[in-house]
C-alpha positions as CSV (number, residue, x, y, z in Angstrom):
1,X,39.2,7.3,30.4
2,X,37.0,5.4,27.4
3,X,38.6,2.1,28.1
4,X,39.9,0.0,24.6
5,X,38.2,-1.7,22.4
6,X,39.8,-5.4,22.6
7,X,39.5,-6.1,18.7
8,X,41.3,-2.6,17.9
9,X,44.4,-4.0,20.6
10,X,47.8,-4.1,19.3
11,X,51.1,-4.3,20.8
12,X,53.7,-2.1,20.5
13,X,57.6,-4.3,20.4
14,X,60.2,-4.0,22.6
15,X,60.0,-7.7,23.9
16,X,56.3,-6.9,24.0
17,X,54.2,-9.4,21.5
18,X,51.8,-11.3,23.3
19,X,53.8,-15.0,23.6
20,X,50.5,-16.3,25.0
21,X,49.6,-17.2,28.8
22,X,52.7,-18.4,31.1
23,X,54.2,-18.2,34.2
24,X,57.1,-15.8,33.4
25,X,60.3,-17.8,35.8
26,X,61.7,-13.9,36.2
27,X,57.7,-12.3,37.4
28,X,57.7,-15.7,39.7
29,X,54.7,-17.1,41.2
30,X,52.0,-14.4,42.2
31,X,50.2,-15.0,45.3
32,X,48.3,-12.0,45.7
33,X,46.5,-9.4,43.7
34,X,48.4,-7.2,45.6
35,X,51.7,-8.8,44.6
36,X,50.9,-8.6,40.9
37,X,50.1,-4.6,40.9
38,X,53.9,-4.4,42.1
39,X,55.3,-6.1,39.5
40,X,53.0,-4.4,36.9
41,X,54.7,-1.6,38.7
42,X,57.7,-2.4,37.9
43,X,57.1,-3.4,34.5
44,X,56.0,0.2,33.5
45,X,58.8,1.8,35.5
46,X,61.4,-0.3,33.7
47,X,59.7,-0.2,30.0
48,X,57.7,3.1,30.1
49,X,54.9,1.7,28.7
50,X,53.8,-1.4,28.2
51,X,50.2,-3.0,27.0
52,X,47.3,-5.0,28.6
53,X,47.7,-8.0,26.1
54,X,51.8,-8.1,27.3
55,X,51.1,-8.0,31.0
56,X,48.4,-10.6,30.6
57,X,50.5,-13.0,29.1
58,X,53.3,-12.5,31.7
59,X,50.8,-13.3,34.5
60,X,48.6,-15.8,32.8
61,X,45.6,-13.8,33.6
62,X,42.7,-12.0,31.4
63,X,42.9,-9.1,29.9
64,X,40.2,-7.8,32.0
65,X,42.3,-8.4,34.7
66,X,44.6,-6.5,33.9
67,X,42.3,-3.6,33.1
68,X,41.0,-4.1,36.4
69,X,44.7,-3.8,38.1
70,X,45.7,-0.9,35.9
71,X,42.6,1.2,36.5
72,X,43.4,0.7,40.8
73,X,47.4,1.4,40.3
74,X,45.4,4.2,38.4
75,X,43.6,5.2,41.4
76,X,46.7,5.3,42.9
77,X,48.7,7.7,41.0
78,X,51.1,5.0,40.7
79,X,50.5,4.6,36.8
80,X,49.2,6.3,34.1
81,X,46.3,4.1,32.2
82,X,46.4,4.6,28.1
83,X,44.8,3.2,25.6
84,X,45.6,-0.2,25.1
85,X,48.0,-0.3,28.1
86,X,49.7,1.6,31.6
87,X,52.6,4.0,31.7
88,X,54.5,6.3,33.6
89,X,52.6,8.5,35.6
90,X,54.2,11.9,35.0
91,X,52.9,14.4,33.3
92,X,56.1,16.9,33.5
93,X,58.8,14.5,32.0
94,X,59.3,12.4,28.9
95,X,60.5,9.0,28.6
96,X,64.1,8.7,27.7
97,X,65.1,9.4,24.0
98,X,66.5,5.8,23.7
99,X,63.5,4.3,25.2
100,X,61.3,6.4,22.9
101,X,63.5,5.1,20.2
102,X,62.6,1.4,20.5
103,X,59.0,1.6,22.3
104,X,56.2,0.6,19.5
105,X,58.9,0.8,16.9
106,X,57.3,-1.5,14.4
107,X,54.0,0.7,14.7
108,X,55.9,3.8,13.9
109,X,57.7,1.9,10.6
110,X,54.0,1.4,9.7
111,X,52.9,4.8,10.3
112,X,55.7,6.4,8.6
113,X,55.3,4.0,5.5
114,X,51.6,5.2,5.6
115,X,52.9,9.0,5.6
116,X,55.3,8.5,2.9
117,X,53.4,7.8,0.7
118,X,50.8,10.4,0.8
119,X,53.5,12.9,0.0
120,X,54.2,13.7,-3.2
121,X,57.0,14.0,-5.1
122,X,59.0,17.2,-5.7
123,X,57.4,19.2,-2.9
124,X,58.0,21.3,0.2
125,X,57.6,20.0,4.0
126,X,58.4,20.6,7.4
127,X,59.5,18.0,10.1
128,X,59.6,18.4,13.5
129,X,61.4,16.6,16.5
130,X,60.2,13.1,17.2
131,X,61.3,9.5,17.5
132,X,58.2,8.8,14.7
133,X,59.0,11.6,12.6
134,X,62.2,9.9,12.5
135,X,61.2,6.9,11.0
136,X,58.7,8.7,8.7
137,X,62.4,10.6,7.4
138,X,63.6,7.0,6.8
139,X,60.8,6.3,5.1
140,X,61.2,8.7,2.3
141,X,64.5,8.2,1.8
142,X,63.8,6.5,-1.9
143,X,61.5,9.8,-2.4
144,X,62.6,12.4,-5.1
145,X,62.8,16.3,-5.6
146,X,62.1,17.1,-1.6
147,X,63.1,20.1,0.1
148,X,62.6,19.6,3.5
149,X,62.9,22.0,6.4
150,X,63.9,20.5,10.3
151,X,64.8,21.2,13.2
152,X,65.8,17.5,13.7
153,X,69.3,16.5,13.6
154,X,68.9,13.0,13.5
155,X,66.4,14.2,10.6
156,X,68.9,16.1,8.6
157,X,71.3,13.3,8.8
158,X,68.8,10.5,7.8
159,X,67.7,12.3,4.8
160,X,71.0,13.9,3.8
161,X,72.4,11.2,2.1
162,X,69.5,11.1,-0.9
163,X,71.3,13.9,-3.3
164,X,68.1,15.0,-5.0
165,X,66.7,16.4,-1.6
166,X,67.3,19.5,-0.1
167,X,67.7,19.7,3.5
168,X,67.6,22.8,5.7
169,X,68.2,23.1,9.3
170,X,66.9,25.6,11.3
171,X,69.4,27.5,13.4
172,X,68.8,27.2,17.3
173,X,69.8,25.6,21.0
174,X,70.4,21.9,19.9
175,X,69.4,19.3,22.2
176,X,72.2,16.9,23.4
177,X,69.4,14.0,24.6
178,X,67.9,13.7,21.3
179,X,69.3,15.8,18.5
180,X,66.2,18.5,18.6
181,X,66.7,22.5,17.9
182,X,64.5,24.6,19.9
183,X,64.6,28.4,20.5
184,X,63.6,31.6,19.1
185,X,66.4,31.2,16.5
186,X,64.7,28.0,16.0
187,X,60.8,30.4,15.7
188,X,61.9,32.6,13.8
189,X,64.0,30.7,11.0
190,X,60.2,28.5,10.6
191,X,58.2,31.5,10.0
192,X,60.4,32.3,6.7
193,X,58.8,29.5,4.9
194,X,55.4,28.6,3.9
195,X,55.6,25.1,2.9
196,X,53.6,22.5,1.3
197,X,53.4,19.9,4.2
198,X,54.2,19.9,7.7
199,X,54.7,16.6,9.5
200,X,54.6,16.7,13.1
201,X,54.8,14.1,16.0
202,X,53.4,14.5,19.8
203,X,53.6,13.5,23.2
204,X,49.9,13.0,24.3
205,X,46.5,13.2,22.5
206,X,44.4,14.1,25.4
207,X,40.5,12.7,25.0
208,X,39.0,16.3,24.4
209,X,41.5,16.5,21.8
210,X,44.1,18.9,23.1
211,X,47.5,18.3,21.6
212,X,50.3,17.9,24.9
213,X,54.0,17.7,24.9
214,X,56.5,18.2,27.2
215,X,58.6,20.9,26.4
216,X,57.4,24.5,25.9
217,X,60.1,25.4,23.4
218,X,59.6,23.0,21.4
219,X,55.8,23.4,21.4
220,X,56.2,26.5,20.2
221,X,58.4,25.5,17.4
222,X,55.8,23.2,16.9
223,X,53.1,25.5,17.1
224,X,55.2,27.9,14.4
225,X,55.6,24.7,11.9
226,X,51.8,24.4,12.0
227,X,51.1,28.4,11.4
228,X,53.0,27.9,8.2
229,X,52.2,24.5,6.7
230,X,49.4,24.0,3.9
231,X,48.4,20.8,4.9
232,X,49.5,19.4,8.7
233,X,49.8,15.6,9.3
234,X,50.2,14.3,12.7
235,X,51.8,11.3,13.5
236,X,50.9,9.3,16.7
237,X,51.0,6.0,17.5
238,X,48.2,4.3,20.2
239,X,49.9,4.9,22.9
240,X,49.7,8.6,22.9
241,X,46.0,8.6,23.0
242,X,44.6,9.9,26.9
243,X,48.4,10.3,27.4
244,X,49.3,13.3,29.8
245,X,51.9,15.8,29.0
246,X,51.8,19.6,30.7
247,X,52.2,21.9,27.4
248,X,49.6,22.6,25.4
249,X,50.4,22.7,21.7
250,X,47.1,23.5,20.4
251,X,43.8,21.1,19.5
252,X,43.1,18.5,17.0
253,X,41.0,20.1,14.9
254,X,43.8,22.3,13.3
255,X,45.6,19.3,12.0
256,X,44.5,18.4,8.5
257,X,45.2,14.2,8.7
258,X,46.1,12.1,11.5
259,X,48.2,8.9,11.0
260,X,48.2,6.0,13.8
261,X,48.4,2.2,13.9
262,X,45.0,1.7,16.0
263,X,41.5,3.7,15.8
264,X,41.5,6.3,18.6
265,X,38.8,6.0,21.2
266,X,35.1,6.7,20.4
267,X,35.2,10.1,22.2
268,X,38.1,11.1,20.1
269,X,37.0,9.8,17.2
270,X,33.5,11.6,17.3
271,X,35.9,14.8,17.6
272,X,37.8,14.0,14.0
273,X,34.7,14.0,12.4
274,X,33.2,17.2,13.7
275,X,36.4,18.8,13.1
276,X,36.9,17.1,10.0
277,X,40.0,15.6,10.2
278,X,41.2,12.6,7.8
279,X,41.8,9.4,9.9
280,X,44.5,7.4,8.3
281,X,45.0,3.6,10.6
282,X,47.4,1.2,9.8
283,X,45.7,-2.3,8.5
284,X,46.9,-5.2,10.1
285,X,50.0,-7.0,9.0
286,X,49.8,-4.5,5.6
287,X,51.3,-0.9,6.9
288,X,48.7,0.8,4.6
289,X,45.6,2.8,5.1
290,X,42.6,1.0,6.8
């Protein structure tokens, strides 16, 4: 994997902003290079994810360190390297939905400030499930004249209490971990509508620009909300780039415009443009369009 450009770096929160080198009392005093890739270890297993500025601080080494340690836990199979940081390894099993909820949280506020407002008033959308197309529902709370297809609970209920929108679930098994409706019900309720804009989230942006998730069903309710949208936006914060999931949901190039906090890698990058996808990134400290 393309390894990060350090200027384009950015944390995601959860206790993770870079407090500056230390001695952490709780990480204790490392003696061995061996001893650190444990506690990274540890780090990732109790966090999910977490980023190569964060772990340098905690161990008062370089960032290239850190790089260096990630890419032999790597090696390992013991961790999963990202962009901008290490996770868990597994490729058949998402993080929990609490975890999700509050990993790079202030990066998804941005991104979802960034999608709301390049939709327009009094028009048509789709939302799928997703702890970022959560935050991008919060986001257009204040909007007006929406109607707005989900199969999101959390969603419906976000955006139910603005009385100018109109909110329509989609019938289906719901998901106790995290509020999500999935299902042929779930297929074949979508493909009623043709709507104006679709807004989707995903697990993994792999390099060659293949779109993973985790669960088939609701790729494919995915897959359905992407088959009848005019205009697709995707929503993905850095972390998901190189990130490994085991269903395929279908390849970059049919999304429309992609909205994240930090430029992809070069090699994925070079794919939006041959594909002609609209690259929307965050700007620093701002939340708007880079």
């Amino acid at each position: 994997m393309q390894q990060p450009n350090n200027r384009n770096e950015k944390t995601c929160v959860e206790s993770q902003s870079n407090p500056g080198p230390k001695t952490n009392s709780a990480t204790g005093k490392i003696r061995t290079v061996r001893e650190r890739h444990e506690k990274i270890r540890q780090h990732v297993l109790n966090k999910g994810y977490v980023t190569i500025d964060y772990l340098a601080g905690e161990f008062n080494v370089t960032p290239q360190t850190i790089r260096r340690d990630i890419n032999s836990l790597s090696e390992e199979g013991l961790v999963n390297r990202y962009h901008g940081g290490a996770g868990l390894s597994s490729s058949t099993e998402n993080l929990e939905y609490n975890k999700r909820k509050v990993l790079c949280l202030k990066e998804k506020q941005q991104i979802a400030k960034m999608v709301a407002e390049s939709i327009p008033y009094n028009t048509s959308l789709f939302i799928n499930i997703g702890t970022t197309t959560e935050a991008i529902a919060n986001a257009l709370c204040n909007h007006q004249r929406l109607s707005v297809i989900t199969n999101n609970l959390n969603v419906a209920s976000i955006l139910s209490g603005n009385e100018n929108f109109e909110i329509i679930v989609a019938g289906g098994v719901v998901r106790h971990r995290d509020g999500g409706i999935i299902g042929p019900l779930t297929i074949d309720f979508i493909q009623q509508f043709r709507v104006d804009y679709g807004i989707i989230g995903i697990s993994g942006i792999d390099l060659d620009g293949t779109l993973l998730d985790f669960d088939y069903r609701e790729v494919r309710a995915a897959r359905a909300i992407i088959d009848n949208t005019r205009k697709v936006f995707l929503a993905a914060d850095h972390t998901k780039f190189g990130r490994n999931a085991m269903v395929r949901l279908g390849h970059i190039g049919e999304i429309d415009e992609l909205f994240t906090d930090s430029p992809p890698p070069a090699a994925l990058t070079e794919i939006l443009v041959h594909e002609d996808v609209k690259l929307h990134v965050v700007e620093e400290n701002q939340g708007i369009e880079a």
